[in-house]
DRENZAKOL-710219 format. One record per residue: x, y negated, z negated of N, C-alpha, C in turn. Coordinates in steps of 0.02 Angstrom, whole numbers, padded with zeros to 5 digits, always signed. Example, Ala and Ser with C-alpha at 12.3 -4.5 7.8 and 13.67 -1.06 7.14 Angstrom:
% residues 2
+00660+00284-00390+00615+00225-00390+00660+00165-00390 +00642+00112-00354+00684+00053-00357+00645-00002-00394 
% end
This chain:
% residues 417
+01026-03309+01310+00980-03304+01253+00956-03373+01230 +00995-03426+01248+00971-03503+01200+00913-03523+01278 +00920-03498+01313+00864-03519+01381+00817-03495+01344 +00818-03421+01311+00762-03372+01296+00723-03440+01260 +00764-03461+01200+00748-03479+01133+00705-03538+01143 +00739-03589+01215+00697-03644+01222+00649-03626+01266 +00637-03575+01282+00555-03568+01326+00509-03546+01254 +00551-03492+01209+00476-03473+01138+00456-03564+01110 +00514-03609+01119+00485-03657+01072+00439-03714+01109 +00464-03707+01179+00430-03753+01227+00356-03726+01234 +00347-03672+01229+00264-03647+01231+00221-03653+01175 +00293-03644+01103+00241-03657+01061+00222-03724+01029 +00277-03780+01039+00282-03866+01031+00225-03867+01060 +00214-03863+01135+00190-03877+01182+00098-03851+01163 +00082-03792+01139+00025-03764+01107+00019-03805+01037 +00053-03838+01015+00034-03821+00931+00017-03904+00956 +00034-03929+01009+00006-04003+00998-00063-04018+01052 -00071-03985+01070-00149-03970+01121-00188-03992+01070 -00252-04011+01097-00308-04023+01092-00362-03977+01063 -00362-03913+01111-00402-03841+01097-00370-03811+01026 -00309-03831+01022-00289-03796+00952-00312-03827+00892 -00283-03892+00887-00310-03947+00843-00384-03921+00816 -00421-03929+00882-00503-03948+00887-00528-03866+00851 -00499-03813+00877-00531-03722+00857-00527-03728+00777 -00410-03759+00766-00413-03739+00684-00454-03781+00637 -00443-03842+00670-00511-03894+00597-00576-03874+00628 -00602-03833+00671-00684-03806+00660-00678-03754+00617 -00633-03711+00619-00621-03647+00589-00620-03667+00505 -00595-03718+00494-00591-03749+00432-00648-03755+00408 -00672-03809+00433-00756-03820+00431-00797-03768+00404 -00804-03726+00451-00846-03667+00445-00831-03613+00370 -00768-03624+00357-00720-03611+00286-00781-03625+00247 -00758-03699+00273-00789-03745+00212-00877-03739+00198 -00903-03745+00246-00968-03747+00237-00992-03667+00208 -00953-03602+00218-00952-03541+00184-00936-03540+00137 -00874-03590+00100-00883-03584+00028-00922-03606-00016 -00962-03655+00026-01005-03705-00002-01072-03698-00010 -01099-03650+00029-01175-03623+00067-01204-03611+00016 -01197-03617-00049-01247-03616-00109-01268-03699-00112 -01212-03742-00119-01222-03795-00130-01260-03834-00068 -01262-03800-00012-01277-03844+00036-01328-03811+00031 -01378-03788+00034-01438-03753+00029-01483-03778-00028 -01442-03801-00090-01479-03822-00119-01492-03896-00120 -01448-03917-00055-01462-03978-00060-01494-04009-00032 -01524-03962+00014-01596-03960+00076-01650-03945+00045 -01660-03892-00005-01692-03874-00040-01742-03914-00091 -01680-03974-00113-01708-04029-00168-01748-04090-00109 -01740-04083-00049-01775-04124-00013-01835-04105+00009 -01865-04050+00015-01901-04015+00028-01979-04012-00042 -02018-04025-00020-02083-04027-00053-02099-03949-00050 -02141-03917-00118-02165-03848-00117-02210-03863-00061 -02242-03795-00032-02304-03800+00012-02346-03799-00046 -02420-03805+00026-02480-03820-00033-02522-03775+00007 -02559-03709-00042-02584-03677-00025-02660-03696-00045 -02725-03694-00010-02784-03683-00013-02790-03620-00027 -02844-03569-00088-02867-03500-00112-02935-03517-00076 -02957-03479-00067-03018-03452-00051-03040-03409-00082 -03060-03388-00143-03070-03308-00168-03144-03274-00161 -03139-03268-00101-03215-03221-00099-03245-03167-00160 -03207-03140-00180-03202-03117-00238-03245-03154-00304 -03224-03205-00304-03217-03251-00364-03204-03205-00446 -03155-03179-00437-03143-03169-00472-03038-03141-00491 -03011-03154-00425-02951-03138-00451-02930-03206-00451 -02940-03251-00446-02911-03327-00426-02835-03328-00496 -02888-03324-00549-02850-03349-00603-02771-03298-00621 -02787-03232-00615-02733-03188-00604-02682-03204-00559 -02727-03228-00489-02659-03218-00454-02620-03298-00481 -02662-03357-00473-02619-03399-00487-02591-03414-00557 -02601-03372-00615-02541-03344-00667-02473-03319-00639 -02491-03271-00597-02427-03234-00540-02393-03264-00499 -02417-03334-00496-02387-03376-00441-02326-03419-00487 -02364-03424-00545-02317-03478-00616-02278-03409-00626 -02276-03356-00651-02236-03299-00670-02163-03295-00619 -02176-03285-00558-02131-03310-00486-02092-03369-00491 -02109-03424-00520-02079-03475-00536-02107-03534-00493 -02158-03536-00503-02208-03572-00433-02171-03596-00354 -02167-03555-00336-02129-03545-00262-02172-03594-00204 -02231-03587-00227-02288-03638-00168-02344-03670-00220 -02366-03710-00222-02445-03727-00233-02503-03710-00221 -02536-03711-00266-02618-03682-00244-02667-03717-00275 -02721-03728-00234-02793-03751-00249-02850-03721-00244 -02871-03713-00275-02942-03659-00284-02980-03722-00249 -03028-03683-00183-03071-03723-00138-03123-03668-00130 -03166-03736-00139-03264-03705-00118-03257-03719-00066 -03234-03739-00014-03259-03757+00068-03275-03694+00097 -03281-03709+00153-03301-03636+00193-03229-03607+00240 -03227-03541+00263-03160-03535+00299-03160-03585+00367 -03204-03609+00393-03216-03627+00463-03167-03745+00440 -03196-03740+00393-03211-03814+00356-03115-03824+00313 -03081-03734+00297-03011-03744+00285-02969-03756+00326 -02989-03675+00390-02954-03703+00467-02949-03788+00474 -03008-03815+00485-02991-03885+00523-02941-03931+00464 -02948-03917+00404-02887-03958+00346-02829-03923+00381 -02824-03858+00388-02744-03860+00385-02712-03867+00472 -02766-03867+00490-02744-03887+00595-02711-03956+00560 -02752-04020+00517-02746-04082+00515-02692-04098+00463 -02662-04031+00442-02595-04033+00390-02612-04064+00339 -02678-04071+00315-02694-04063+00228-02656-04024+00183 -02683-03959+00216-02625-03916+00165-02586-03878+00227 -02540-03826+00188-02478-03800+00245-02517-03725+00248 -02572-03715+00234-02595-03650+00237-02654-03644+00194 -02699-03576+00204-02747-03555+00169-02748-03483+00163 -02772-03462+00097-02770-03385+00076-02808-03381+00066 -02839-03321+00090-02926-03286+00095-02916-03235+00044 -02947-03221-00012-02931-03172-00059-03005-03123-00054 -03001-03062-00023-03043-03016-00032-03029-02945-00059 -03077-02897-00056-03061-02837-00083-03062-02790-00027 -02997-02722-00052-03011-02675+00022-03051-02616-00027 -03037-02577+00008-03110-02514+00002-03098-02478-00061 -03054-02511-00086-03014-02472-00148-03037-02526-00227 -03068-02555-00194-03097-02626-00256-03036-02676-00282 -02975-02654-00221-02917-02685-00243-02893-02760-00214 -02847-02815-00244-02870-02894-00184-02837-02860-00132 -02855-02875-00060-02796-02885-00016-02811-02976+00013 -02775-03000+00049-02781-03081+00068-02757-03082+00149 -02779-03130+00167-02743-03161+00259-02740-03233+00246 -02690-03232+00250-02657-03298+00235-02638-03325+00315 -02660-03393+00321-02675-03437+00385-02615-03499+00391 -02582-03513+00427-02536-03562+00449-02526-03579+00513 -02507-03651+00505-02494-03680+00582-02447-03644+00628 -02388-03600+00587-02371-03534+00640-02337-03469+00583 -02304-03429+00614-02281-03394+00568-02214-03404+00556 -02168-03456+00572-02099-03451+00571-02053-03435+00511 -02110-03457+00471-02072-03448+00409-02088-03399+00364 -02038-03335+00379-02065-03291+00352-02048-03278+00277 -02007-03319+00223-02018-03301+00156-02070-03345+00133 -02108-03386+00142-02182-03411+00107-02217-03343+00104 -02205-03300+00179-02253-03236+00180-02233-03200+00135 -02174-03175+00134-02175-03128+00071-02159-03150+00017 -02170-03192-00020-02167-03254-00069-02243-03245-00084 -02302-03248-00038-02368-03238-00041-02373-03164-00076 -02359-03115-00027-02357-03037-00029-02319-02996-00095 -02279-03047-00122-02253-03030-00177-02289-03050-00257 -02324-03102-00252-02387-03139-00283-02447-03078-00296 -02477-03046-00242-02515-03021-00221-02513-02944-00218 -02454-02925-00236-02433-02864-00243-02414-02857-00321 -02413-02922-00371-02405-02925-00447-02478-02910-00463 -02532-02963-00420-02595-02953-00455-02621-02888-00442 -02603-02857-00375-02629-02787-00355-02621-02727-00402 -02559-02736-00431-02529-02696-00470-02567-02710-00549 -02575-02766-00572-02592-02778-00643-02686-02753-00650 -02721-02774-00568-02784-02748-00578-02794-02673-00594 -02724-02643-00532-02742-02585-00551-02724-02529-00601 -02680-02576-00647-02657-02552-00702-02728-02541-00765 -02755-02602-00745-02828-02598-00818-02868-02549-00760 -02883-02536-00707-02927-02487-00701-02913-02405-00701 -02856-02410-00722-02817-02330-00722-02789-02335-00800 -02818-02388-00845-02831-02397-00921-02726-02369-00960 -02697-02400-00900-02627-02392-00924-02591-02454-00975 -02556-02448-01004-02515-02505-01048-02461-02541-00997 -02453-02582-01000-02398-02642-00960-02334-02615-00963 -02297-02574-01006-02224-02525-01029-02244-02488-00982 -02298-02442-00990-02304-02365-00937-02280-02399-00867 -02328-02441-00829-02312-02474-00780-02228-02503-00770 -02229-02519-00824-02151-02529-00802-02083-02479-00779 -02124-02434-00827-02065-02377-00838-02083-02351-00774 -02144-02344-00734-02171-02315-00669-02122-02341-00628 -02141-02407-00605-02083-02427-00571-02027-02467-00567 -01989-02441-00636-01923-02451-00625-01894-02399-00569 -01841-02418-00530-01801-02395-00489-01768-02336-00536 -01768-02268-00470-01710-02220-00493-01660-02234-00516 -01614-02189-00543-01558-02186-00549-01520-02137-00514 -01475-02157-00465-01439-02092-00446-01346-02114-00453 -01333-02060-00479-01278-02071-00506-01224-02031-00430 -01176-02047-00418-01141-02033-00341-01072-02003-00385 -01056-01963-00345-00988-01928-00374-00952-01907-00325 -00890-01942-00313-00852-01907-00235-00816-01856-00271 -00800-01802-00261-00757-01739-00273-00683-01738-00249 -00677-01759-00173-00614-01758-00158-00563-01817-00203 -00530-01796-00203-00453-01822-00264-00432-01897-00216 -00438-01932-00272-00419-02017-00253-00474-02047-00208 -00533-02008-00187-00597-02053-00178-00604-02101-00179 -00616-02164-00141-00653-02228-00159-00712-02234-00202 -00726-02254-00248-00785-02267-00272-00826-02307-00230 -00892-02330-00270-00927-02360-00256-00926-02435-00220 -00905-02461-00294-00891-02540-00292-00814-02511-00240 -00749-02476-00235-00721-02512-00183-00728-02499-00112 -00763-02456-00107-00814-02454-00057-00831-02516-00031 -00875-02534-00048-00906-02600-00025-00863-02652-00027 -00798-02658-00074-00754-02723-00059-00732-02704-00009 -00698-02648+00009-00668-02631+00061-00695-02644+00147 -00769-02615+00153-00816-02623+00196-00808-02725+00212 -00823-02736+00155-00825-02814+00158-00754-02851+00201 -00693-02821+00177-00641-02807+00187-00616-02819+00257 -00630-02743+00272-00630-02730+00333-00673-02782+00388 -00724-02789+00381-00790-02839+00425-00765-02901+00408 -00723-02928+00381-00670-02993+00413-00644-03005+00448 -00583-02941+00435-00518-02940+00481-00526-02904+00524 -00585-02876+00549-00598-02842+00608-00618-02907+00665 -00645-02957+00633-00667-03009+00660-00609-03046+00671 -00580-03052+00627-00517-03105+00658-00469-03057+00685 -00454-02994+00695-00430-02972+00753-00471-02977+00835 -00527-02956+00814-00566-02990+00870-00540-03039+00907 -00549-03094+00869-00578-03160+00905-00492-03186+00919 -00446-03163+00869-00375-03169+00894-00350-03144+00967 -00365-03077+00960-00333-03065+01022-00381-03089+01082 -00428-03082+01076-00472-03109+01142-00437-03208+01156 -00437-03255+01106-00427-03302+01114-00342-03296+01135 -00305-03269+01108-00233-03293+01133-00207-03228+01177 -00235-03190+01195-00234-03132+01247-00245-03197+01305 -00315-03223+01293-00331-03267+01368-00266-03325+01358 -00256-03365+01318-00210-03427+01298-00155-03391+01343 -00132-03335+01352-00057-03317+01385-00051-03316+01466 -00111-03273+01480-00136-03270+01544-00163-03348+01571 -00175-03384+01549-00194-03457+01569-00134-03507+01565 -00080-03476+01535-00002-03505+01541+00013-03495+01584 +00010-03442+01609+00049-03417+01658+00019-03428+01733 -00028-03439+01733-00078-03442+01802-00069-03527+01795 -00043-03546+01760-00063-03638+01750-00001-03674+01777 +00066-03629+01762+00148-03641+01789+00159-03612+01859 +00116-03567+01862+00091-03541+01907+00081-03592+01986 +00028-03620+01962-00011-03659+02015+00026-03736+02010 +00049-03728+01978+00094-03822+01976+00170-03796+01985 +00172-03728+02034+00221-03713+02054+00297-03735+02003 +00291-03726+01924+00324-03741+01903+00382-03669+01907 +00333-03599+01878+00373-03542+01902+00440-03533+01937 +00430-03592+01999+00474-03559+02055+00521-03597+02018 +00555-03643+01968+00591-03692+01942+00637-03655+01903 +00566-03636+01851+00580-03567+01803+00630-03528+01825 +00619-03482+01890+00631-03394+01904+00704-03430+01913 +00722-03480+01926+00798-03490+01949+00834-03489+01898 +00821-03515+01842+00890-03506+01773+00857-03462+01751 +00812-03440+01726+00779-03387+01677+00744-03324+01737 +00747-03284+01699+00732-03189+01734+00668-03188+01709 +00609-03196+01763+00544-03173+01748+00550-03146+01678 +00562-03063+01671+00547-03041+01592+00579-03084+01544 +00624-03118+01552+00618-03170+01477+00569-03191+01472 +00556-03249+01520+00506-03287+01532+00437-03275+01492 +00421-03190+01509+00369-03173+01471+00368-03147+01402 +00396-03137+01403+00424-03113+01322+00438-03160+01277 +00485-03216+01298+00466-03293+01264+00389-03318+01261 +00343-03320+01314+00256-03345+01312+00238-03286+01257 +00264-03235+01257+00217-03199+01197+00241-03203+01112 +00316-03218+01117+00336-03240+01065+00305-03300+01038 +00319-03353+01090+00285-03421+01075+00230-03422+01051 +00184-03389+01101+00111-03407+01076+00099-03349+01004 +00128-03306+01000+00117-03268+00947+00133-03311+00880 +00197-03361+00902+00217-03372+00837+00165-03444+00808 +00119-03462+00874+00058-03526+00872+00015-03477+00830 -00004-03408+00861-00056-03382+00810-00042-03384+00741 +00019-03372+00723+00024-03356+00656+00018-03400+00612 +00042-03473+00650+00046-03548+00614-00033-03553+00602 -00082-03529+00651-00152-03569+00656-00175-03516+00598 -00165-03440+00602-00182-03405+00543-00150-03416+00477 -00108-03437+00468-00072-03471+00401-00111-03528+00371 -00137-03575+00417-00170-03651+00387-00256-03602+00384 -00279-03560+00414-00353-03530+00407-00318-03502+00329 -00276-03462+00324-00286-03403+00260-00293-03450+00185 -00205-03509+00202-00224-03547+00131-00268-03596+00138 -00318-03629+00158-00382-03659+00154-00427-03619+00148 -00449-03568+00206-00486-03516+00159-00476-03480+00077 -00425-03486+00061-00408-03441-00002-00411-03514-00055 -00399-03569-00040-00402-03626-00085-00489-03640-00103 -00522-03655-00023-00595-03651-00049-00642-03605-00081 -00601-03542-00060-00659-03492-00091-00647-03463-00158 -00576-03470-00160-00557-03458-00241-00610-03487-00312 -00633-03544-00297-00666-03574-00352-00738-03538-00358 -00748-03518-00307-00806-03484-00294-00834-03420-00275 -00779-03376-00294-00785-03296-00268-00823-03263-00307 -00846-03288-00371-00874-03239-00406-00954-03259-00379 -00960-03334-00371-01033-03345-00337-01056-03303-00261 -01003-03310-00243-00999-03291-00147-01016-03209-00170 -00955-03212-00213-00975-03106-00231-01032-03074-00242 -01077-03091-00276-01124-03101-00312-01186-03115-00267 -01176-03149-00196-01210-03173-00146-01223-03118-00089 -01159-03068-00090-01149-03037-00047-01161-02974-00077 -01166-02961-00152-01162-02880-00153-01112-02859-00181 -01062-02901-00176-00990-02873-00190-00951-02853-00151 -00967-02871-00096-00929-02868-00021-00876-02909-00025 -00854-02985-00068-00800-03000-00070-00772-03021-00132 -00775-02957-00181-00736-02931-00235-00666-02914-00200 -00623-02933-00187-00576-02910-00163-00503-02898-00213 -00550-02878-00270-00474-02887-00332-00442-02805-00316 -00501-02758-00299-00496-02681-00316-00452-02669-00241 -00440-02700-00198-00426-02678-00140-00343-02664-00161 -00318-02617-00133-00245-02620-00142-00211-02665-00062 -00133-02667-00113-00123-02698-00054-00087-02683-00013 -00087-02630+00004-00064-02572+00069-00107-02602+00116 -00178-02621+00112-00255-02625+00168-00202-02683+00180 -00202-02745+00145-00177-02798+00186-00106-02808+00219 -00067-02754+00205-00025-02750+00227-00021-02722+00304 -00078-02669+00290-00093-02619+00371-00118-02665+00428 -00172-02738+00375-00208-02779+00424-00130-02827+00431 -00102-02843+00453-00066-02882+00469-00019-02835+00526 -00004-02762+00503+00051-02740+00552+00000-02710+00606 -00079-02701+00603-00096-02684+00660-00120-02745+00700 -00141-02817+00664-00150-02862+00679-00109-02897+00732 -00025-02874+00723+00036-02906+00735+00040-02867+00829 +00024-02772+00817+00045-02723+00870-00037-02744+00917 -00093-02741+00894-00156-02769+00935-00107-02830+00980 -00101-02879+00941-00097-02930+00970-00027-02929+01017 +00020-02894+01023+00070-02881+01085+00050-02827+01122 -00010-02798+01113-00014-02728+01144-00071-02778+01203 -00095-02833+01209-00152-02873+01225-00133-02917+01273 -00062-02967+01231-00044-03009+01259+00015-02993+01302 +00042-02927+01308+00085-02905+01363+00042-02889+01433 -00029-02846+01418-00076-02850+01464-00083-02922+01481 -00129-02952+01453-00137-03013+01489-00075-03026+01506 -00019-03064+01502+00033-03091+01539+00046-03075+01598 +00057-02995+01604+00077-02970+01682-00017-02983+01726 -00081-02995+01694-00126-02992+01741-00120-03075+01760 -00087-03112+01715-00071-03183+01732-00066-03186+01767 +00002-03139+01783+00087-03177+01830+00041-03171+01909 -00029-03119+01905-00061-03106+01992-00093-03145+02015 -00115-03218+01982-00158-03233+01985-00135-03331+02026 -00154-03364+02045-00114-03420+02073-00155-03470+02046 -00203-03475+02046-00266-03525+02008-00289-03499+01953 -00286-03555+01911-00328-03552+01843-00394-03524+01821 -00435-03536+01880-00525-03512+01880-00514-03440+01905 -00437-03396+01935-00460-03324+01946-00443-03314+01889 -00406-03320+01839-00384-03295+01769-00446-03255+01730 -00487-03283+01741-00556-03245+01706-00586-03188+01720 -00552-03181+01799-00623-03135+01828-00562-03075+01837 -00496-03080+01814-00437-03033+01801-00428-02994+01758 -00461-03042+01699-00442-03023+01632-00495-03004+01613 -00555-03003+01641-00636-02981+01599-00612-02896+01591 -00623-02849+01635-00581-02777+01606-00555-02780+01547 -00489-02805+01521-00464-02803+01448-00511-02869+01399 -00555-02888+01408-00582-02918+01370-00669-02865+01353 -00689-02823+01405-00733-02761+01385-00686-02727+01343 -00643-02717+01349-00605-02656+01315-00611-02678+01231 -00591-02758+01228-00605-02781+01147-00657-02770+01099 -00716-02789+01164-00762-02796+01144-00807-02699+01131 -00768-02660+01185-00791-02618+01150-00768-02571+01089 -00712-02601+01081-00662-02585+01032-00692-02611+00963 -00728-02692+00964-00737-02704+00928-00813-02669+00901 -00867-02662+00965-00945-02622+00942-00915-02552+00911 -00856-02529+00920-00858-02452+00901-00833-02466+00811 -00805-02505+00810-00776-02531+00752-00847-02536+00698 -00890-02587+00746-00956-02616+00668-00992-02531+00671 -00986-02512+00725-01032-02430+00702-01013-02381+00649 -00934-02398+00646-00882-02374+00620-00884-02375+00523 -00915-02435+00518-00916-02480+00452-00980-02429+00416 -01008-02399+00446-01076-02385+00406-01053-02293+00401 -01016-02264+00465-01005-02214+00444-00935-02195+00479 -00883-02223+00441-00791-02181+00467-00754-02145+00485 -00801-02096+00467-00798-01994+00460-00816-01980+00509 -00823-02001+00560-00864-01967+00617-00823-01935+00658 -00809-01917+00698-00768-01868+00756-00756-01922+00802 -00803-01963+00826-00802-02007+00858-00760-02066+00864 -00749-02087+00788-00720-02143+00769-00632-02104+00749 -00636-02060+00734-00574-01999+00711-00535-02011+00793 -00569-02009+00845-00547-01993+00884-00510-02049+00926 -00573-02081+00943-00554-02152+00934-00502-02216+00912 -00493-02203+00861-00437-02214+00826-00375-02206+00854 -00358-02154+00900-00300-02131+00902-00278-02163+00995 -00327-02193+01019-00342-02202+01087-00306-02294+01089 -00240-02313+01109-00218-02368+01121-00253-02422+01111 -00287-02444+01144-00309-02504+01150-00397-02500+01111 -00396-02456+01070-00430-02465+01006-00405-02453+00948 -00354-02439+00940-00328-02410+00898-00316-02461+00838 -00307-02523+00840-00275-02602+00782-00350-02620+00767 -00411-02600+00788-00473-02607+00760-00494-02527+00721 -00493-02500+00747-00513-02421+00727-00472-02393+00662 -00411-02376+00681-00374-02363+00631-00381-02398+00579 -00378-02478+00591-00376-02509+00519-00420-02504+00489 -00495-02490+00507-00556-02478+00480-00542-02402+00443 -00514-02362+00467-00493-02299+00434-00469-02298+00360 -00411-02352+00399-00355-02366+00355-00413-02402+00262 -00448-02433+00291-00467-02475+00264-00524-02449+00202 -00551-02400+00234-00623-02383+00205-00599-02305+00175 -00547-02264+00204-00536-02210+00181-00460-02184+00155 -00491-02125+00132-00404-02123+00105-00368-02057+00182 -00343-02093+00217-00308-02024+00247-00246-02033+00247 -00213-01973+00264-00142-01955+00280-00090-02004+00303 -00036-02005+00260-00006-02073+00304+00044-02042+00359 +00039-01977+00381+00040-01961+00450+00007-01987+00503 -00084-01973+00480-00098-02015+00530-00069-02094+00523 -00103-02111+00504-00068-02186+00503+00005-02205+00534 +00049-02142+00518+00108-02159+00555+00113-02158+00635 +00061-02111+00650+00064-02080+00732+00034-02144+00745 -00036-02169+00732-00063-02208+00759-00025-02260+00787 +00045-02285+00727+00068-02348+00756+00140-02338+00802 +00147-02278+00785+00190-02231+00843+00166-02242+00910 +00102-02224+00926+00058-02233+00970+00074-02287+00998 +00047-02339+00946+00044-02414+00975+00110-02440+00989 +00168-02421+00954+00256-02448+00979+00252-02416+01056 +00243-02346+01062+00238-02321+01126+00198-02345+01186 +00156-02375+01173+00103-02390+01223+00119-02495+01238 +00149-02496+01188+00186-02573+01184+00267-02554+01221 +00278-02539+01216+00346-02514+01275+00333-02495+01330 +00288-02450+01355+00275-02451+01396+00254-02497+01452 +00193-02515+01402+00160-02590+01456+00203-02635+01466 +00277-02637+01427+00316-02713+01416+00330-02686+01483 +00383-02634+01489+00409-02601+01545+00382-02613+01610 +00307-02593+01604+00274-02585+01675+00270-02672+01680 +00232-02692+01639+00214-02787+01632+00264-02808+01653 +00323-02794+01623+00392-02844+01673+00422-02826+01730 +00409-02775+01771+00396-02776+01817+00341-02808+01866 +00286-02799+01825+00237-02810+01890+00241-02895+01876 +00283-02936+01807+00277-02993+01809+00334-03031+01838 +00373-02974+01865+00443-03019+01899+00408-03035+01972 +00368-02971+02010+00349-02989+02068+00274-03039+02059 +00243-03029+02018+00195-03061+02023+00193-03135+02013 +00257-03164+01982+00253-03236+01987+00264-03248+02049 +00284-03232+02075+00314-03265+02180+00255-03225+02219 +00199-03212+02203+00146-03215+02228+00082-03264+02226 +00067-03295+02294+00050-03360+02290-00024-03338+02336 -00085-03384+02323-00123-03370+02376-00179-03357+02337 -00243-03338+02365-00294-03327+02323-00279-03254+02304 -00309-03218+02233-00306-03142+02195-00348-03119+02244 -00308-03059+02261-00374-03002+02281-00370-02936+02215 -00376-02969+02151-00394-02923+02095-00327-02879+02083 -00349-02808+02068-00293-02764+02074-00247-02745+02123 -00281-02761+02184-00232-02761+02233-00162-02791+02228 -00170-02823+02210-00090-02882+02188-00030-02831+02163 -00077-02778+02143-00015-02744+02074+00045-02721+02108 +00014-02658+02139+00036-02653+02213+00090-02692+02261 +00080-02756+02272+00122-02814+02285+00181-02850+02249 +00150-02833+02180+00191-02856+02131+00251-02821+02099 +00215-02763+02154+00284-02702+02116+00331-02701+02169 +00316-02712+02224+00368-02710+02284+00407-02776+02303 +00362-02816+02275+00414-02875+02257+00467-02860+02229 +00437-02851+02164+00506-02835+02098+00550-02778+02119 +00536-02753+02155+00597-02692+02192+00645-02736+02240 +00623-02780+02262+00671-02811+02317+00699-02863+02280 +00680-02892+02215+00727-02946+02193+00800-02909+02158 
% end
């Protein structure tokens, strides 16, 4: 057992002082950072930035002054200049970046303005509806005096419905935790993601790497293949948790000062006061069974592999499987209830994305919930079972991969040791 103990710490010493780790957790930081910050940094591009300058044209001659009241009402979002030139005589100003555009103000068949607004391209599409929103105040106010209404009537016209939502079934999510939850969920669906895909591959690239520097054969003599692997998944499991420990308290330090702005930014997607904490409890124990149900796969597709560059083209199969684990998941987010996702759920190697989205967004049975991870202990014993087998023979297989064929090889190995 103390052999066991110095292979979990030798993989993970050995990981926690790499380069790729270092370099992923301070980007991961970064990106923290610049997300808690994305108000402030926006506005700080923002203050560098000159309004545009719009040329009017009002064929009309007569809404000019309305609309550019509507433009100050908006909070003057662009500039404008009332121009006598001709349209042919604006084109060549704004080809020569005089101004950043020109608005043609005419009437459609209804005596109402409509405009075509001209720029060096269209990339930027809120000037356009920044324009269209201008233009849809004056549309509205003309046609308020010709339908001889008061400015209240109009308002009261279009204010937004009210619809009031009422779930019936007993202990319902509301609204608002609805959406924290949703918000919730579309995190830690992501960092289950990007976890198991990154240290699913990190195990299988251990092993193909001791592999080829023929260190293995050093290994198999004091230590028994299945330790061997069971220590790389310990180890590197226990690197994930260190690298998710320094993400959670830096994330939770930067965004704390700022959750009610971020909240507020998002909708309320990360209100996360209403969430109970059963959800984060579920995201961690399916987080924990994903990630051995992944990295026992990868390990035994390791042990087949003799070079580092086949590791990829081994492991792409369980890396579709994530990925479709993970598309069934965002479909999942908009509607939970489905038969599809019900079903889904219950299917192994979707199950630490699916379920928890269940888990997450609805109230069900903590039967299910129990089978599910029943499921997953079962389907994690299993693979350990089959994996340490096919990883006792598959390390003393040397030579280029012929794919799955190996397995095959790897099992009749491990019968004769």
């Amino acid at each position: 057992m103390n052999k066991f103990w110095i292979i979990v710490g030798h993989t993970y010493f050995n990981k926690v002082k790499t380069k790729s780790f270092i370099i992923t957790t301070l980007l991961t930081l970064l990106i923290l950072f610049g997300i808690s910050n994305i108000s402030t940094i926006i506005q700080a591009f923002e203050k560098d930035e000159e309004a545009k300058t719009f040329a009017v044209l009002d064929q009309t001659n007569t809404y000019f002054a309305l609309f550019e009241d509507n433009v100050e009402k908006l909070g003057d979002p662009f500039e404008i200049e009332k121009s006598t030139l001709s349209e042919t005589e604006l084109d060549k100003k704004v080809l020569e970046e005089e101004y950043d555009g020109m608005i043609i103000i005419t009437k459609d068949q209804n005596d109402l303005p409509s405009a075509t607004v001209k720029t060096l391209s269209m990339t930027d599409s809120q000037i356009f509806a920044q324009i269209e929103q201008v233009l849809q105040q004056t549309k509205q106010e003309i046609g308020r005096v010709q339908l001889g209404l008061d400015s209240s009537d109009l308002n009261v016209l279009f204010t937004p419905v009210e619809i009031n939502k009422v779930a019936l079934e007993d202990n319902a999510k509301t609204e608002e935790e609805l959406n924290q939850a949703r918000g919730l969920v579309y995190v830690l669906l992501f960092v289950i993601y990007f976890s198991v895909i990154f240290y699913a591959s990190m195990i299988a690239t251990e092993v193909a790497t001791e592999k080829s520097s023929r260190v293995m054969e050093i290994l198999i003599s004091s230590v028994s293949p299945v330790k061997q692997m069971f220590a790389k998944l310990i180890g590197i499991g226990l690197l994930s948790l260190t690298q998710m420990f320094i993400i959670l308290v830096f994330g939770y330090a930067s965004i704390q000062s700022k959750i009610d702005e971020l909240n507020t930014m998002t909708g309320g997607l990360l209100g996360f006061s209403d969430i109970p904490t059963s959800t984060f409890v579920y995201a961690g124990i399916y987080f924990i069974l994903g990630y051995f149900l992944f990295a026992t796969l990868a390990a035994f597709l390791g042990s087949l592999v003799s070079r580092i560059e086949d590791v990829q083209q081994l492991i792409s199969p369980m890396i579709f499987i994530i990925v479709g684990a993970f598309m069934i998941a965002m479909f999942g987010l908009g509607n939970p209830e489905t038969p599809f996702i019900t079903i889904s759920s219950y299917i192994p190697f979707f199950t630490p994305m699916i379920m928890f989205l269940r888990v997450g967004m609805l109230n069900i049975p903590f039967w299910e919930i129990a089978l599910s991870i029943a499921i997953l202990l079962l389907s994690i014993t299993a693979l350990a079972i089959f994996g340490a087998r096919v990883y006792k023979g598959g390390v003393l297989i040397y030579g280029k991969s012929s794919s799955f064929k190996d397995l095959k090889r790897a099992l009749m190995m491990s019968k004769d040791k």
